[in-house]
Structures are given as structure tokens and as C-alpha cells.
mmCIF file of the C-alpha atoms, coordinates in Angstrom:
data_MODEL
# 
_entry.id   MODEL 
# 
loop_
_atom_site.group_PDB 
_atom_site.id 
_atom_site.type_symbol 
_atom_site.label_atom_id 
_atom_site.label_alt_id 
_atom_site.label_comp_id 
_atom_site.label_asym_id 
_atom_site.label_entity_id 
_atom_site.label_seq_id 
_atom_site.pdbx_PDB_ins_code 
_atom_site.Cartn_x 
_atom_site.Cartn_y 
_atom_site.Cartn_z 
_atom_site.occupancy 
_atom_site.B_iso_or_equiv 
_atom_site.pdbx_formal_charge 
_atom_site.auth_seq_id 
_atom_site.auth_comp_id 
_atom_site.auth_asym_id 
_atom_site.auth_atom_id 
_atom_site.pdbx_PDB_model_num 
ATOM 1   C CA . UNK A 1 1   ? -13.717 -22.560 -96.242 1.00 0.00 ? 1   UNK A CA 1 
ATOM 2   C CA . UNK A 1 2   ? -16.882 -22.819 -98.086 1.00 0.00 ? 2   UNK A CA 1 
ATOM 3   C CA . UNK A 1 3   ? -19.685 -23.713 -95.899 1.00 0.00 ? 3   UNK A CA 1 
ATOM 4   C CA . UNK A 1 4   ? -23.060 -24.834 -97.291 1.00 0.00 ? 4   UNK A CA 1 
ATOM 5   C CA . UNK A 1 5   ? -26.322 -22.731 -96.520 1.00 0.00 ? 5   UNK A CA 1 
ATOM 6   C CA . UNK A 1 6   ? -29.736 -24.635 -96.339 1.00 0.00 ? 6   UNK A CA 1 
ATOM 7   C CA . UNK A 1 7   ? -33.021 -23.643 -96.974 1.00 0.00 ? 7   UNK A CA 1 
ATOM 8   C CA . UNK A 1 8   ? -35.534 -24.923 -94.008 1.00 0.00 ? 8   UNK A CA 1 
ATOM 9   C CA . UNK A 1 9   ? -38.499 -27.094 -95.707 1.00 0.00 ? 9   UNK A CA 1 
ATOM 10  C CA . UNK A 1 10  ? -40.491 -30.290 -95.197 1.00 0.00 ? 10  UNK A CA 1 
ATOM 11  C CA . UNK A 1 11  ? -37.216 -32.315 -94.080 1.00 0.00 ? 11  UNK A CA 1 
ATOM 12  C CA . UNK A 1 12  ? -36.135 -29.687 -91.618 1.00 0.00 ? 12  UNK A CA 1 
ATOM 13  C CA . UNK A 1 13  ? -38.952 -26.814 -90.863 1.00 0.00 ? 13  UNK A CA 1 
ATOM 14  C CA . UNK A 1 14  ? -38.018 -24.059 -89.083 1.00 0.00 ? 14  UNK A CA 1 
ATOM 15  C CA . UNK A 1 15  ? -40.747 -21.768 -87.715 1.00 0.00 ? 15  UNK A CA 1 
ATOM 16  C CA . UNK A 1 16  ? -40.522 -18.466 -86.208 1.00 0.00 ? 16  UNK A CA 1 
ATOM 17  C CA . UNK A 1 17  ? -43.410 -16.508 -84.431 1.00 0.00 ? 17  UNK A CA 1 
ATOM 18  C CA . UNK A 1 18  ? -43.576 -13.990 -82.266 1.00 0.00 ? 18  UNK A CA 1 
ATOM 19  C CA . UNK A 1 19  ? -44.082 -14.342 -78.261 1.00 0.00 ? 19  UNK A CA 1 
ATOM 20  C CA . UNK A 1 20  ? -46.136 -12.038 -76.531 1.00 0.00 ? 20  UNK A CA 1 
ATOM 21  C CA . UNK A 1 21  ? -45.627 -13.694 -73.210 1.00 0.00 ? 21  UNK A CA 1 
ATOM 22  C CA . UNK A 1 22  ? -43.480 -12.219 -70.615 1.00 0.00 ? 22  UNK A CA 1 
ATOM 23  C CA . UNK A 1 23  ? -40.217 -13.996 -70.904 1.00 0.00 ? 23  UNK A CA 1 
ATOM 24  C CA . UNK A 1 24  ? -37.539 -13.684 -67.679 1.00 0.00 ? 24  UNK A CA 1 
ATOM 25  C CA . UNK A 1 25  ? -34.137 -15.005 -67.915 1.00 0.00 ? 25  UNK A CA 1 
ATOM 26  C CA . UNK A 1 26  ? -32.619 -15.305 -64.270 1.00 0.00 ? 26  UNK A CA 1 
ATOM 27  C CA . UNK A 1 27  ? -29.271 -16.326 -63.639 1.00 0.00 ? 27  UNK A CA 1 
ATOM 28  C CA . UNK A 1 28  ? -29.199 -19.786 -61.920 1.00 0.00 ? 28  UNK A CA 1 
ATOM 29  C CA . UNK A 1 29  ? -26.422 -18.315 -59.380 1.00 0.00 ? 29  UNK A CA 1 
ATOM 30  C CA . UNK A 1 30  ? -28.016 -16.045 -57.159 1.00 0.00 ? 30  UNK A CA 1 
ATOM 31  C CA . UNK A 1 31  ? -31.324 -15.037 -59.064 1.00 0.00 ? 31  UNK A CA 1 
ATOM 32  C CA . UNK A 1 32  ? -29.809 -11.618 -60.940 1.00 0.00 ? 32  UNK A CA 1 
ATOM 33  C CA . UNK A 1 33  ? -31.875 -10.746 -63.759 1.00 0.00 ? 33  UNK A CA 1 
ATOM 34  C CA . UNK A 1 34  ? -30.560 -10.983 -67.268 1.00 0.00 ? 34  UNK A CA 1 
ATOM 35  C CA . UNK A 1 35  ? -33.505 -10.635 -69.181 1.00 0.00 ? 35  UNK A CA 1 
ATOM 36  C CA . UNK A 1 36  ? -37.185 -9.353  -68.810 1.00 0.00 ? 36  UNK A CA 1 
ATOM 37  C CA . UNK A 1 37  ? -38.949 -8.946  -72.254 1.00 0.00 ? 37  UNK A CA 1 
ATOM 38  C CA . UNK A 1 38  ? -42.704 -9.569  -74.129 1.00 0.00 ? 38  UNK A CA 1 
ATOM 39  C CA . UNK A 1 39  ? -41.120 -8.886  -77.670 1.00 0.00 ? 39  UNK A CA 1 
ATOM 40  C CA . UNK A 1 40  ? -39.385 -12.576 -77.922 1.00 0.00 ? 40  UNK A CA 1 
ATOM 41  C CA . UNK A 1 41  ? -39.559 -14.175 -80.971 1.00 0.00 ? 41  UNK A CA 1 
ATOM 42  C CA . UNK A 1 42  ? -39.819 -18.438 -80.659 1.00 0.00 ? 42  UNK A CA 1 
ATOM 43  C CA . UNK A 1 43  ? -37.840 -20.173 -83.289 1.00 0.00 ? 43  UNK A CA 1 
ATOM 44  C CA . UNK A 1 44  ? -38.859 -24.262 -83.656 1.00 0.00 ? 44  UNK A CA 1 
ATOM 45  C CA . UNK A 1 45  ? -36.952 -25.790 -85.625 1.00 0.00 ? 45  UNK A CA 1 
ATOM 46  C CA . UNK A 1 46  ? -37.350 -29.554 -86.735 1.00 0.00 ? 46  UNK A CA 1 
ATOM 47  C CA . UNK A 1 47  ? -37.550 -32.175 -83.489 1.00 0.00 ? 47  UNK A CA 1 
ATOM 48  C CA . UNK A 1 48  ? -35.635 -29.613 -81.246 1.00 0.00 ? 48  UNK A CA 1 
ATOM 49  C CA . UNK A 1 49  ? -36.945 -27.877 -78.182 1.00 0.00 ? 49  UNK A CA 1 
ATOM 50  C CA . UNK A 1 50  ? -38.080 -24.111 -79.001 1.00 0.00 ? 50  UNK A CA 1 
ATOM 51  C CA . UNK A 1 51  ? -35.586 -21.137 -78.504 1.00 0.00 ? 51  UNK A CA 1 
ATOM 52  C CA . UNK A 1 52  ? -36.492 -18.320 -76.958 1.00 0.00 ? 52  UNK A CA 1 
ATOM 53  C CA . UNK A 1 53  ? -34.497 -14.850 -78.677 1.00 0.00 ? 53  UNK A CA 1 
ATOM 54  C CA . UNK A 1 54  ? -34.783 -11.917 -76.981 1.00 0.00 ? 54  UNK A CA 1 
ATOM 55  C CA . UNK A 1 55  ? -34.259 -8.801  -77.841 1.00 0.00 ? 55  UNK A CA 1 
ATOM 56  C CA . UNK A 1 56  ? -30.631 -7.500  -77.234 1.00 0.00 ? 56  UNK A CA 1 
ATOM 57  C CA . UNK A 1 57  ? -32.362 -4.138  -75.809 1.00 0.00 ? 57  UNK A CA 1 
ATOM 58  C CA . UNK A 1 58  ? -34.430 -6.192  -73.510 1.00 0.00 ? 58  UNK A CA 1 
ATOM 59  C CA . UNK A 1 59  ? -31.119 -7.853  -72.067 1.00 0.00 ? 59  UNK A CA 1 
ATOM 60  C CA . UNK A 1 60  ? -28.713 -6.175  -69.348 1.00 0.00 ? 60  UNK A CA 1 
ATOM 61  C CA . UNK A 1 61  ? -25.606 -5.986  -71.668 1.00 0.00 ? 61  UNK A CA 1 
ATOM 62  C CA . UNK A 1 62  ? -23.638 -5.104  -68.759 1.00 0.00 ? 62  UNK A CA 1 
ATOM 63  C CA . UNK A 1 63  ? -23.201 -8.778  -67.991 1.00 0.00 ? 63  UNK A CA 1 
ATOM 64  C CA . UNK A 1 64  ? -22.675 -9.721  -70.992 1.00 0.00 ? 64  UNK A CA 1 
ATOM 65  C CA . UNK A 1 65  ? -18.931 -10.311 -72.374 1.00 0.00 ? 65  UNK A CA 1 
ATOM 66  C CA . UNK A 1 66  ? -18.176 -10.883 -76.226 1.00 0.00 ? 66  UNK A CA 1 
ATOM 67  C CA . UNK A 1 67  ? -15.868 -14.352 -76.554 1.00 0.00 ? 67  UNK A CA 1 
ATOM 68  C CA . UNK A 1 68  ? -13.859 -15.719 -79.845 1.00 0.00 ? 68  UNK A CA 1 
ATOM 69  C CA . UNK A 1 69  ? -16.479 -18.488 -79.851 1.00 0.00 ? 69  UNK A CA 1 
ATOM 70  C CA . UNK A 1 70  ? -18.447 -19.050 -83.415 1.00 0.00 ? 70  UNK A CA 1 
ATOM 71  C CA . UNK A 1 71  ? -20.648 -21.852 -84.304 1.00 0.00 ? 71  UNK A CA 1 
ATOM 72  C CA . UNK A 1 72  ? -21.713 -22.557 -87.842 1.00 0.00 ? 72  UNK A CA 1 
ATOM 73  C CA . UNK A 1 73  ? -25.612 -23.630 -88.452 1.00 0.00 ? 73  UNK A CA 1 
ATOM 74  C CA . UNK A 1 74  ? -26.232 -24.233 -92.338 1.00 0.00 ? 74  UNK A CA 1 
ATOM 75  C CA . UNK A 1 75  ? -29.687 -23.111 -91.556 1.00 0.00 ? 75  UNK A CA 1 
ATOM 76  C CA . UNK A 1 76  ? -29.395 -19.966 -89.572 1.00 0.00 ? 76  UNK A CA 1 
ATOM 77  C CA . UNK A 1 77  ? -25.850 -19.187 -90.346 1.00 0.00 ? 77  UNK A CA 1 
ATOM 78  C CA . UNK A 1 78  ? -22.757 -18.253 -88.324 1.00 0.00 ? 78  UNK A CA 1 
ATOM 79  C CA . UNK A 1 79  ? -23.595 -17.581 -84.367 1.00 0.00 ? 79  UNK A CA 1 
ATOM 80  C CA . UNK A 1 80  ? -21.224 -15.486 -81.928 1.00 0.00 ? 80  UNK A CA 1 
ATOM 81  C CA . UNK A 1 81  ? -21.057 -15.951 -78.044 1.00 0.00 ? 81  UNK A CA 1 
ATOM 82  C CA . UNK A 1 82  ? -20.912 -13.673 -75.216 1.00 0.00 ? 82  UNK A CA 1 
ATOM 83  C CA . UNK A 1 83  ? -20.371 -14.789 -71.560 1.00 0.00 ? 83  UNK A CA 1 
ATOM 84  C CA . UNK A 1 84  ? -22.710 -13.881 -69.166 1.00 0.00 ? 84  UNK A CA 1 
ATOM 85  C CA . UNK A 1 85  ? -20.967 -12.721 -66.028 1.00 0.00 ? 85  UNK A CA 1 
ATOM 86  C CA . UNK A 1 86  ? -22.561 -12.000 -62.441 1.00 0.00 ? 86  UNK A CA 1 
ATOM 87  C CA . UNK A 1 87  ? -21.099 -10.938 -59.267 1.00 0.00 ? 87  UNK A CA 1 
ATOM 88  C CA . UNK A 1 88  ? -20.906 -14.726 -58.257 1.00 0.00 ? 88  UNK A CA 1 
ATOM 89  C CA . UNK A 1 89  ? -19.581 -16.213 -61.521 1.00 0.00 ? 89  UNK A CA 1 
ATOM 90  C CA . UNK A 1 90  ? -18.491 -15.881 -65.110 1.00 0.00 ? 90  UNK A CA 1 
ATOM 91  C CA . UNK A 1 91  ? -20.107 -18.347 -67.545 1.00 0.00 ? 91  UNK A CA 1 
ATOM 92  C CA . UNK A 1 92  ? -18.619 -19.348 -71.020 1.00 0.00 ? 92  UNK A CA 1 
ATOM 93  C CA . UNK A 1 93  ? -20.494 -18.938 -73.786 1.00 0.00 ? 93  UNK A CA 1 
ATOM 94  C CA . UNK A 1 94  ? -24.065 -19.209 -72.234 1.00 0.00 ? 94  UNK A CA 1 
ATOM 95  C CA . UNK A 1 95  ? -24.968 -16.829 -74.864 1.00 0.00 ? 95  UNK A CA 1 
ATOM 96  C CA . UNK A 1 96  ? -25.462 -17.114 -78.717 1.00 0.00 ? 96  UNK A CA 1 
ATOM 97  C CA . UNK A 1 97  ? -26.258 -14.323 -81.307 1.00 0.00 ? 97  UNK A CA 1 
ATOM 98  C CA . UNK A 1 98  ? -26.618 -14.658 -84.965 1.00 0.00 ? 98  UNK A CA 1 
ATOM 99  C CA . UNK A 1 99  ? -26.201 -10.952 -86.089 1.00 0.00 ? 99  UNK A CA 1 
ATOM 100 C CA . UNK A 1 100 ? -26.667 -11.713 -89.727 1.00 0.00 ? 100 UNK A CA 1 
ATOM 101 C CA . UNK A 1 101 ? -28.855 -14.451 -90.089 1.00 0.00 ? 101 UNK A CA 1 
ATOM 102 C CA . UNK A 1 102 ? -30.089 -16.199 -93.308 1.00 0.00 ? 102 UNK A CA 1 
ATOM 103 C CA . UNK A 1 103 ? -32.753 -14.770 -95.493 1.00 0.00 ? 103 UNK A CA 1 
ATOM 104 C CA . UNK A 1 104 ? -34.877 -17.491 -93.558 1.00 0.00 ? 104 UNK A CA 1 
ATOM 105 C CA . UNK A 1 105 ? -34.437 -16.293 -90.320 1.00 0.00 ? 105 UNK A CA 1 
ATOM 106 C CA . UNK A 1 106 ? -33.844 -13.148 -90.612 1.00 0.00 ? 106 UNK A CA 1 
ATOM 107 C CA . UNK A 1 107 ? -36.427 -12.392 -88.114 1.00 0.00 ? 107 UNK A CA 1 
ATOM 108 C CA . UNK A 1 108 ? -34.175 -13.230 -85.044 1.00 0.00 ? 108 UNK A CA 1 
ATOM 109 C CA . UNK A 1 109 ? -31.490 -10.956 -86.280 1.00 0.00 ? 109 UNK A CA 1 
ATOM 110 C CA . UNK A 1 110 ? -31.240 -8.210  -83.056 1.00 0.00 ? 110 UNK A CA 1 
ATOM 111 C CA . UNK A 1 111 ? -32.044 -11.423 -80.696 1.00 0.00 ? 111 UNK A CA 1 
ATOM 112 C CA . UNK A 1 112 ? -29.934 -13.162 -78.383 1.00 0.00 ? 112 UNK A CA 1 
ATOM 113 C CA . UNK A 1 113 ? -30.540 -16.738 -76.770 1.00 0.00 ? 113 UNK A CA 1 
ATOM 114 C CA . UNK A 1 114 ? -29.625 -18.140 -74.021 1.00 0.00 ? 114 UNK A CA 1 
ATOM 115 C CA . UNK A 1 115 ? -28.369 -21.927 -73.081 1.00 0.00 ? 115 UNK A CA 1 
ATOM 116 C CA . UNK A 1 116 ? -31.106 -23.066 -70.625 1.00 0.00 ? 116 UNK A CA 1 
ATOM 117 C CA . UNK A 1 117 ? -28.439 -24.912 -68.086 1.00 0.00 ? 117 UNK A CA 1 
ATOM 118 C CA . UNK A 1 118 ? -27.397 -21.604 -67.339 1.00 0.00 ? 118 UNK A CA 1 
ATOM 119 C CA . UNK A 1 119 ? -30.219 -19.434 -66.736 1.00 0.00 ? 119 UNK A CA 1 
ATOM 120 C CA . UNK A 1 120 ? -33.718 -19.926 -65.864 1.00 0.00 ? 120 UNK A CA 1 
ATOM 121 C CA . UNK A 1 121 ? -36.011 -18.620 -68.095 1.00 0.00 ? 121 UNK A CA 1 
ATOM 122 C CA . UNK A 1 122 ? -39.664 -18.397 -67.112 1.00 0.00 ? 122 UNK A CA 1 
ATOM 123 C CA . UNK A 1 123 ? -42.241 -17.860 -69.180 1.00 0.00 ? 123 UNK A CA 1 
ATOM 124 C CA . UNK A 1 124 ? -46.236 -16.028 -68.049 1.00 0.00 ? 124 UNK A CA 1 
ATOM 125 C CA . UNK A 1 125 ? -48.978 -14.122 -69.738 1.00 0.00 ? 125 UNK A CA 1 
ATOM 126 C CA . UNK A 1 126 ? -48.400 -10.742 -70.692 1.00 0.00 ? 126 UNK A CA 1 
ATOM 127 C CA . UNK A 1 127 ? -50.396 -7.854  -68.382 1.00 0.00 ? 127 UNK A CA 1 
ATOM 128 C CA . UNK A 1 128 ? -52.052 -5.555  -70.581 1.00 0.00 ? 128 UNK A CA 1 
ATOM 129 C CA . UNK A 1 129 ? -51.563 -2.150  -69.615 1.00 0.00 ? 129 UNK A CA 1 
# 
């Protein structure tokens, strides 16, 4: 299957910067955290809300599980899933990677997002050390 790859411009921007905020990603059953990072990168793209993608070091990949699940973006490319699973719960696909983004994006390649009805993800100013 031949699937069409777009280039973001003035009828679909896509913008990627990086965050230096303190980004958290808590689990919405029981408050375990996922994710604690200030290297996120903040993709906007067109009228959507902005996506937070964390690094994959910055993540507990204990609790993470791969699944089968792929989604196809003609602007980003082809995005896996993992599960995130807690003591309390598994779930499904609350998790999306593109490992090999397009040329566009290429920034969030290494980053993982997560599906805000699942987690919490709070966002703060950065301490400087």
C-alpha cells in the first residue's frame, strides 16, 4: 500500500520547538509517575492542541508495553503504540512513538507522547541548578 507523505506548509504548519519547562506525566490511576523531563520538544501542528514528546530516556519504560497498534499520519509518518501499565491497570495504547519520522519532524524522533485522557501531564518552570 502506497501511502502519501506531505510536506507541512501554509495549509497545514507544523511547528516544533523545544520545552524547557518541567514536564510530569502522572498516571490518572493512583498518581505513579511515568514521566519527569525539561528536554520535551512541543510539536503544534495546524488547529490542534500542542503535543508534548518526551524523551524515551526521561520515561519509566518499565511500564511501558509495545502493542501491534500503528497509525499512519501523512505528515509525521507511521506511529507505534505501547501500553502503559501500572499496578492498578493496563491501558491500551495511551502511548504513541514515531521512531522514524519525516524529514519534517525529524526532531521528535527518540520522543514518545502520551494521550492526555490517560495521564496527567503538568507542566512548571524549570529550576535552574
Amino acid at each position: 500500500m502506497s501511502r502519501e507523505m506531505r510536506i507541512p506548509g501554509p495549509d497545514h504548519p507544523i511547528e516544533i520547538s523545544k520545552n524547557p519547562s518541567l514536564i510530569g506525566v502522572v498516571a490518572q490511576d493512583g498518581g505513579k509517575v511515568v514521566a519527569k523531563t525539561t528536554a520535551a520538544i512541543t510539536l503544534s501542528e495546524a488547529s490542534y492542541p500542542p503535543v508534548h514528546y518526551i524523551p524515551l530516556a526521561d520515561v519509566d519504560q518499565t511500564l511501558l508495553v509495545r502493542t501491534d497498534s500503528h497509525t499512519y499520519c501523512p505528515y509525521k509518518g507511521e506511529a507505534s503504540y505501547y501500553s502503559l501499565v501500572t499496578p492498578e491497570k493496563e491501558i491500551a495504547d495511551a502511548v504513541w512513538v514515531y521512531e522514524e519520522p519525516y524529514e519534517a519532524v525529524k526532531a521528535i524522533a527518540g520522543h514518545v507522547a502520551f494521550y492526555p485522557e490517560h495521564v496527567q501531564i503538568t507542566i512548571s518552570e524549570a529550576v535552574a541548578n
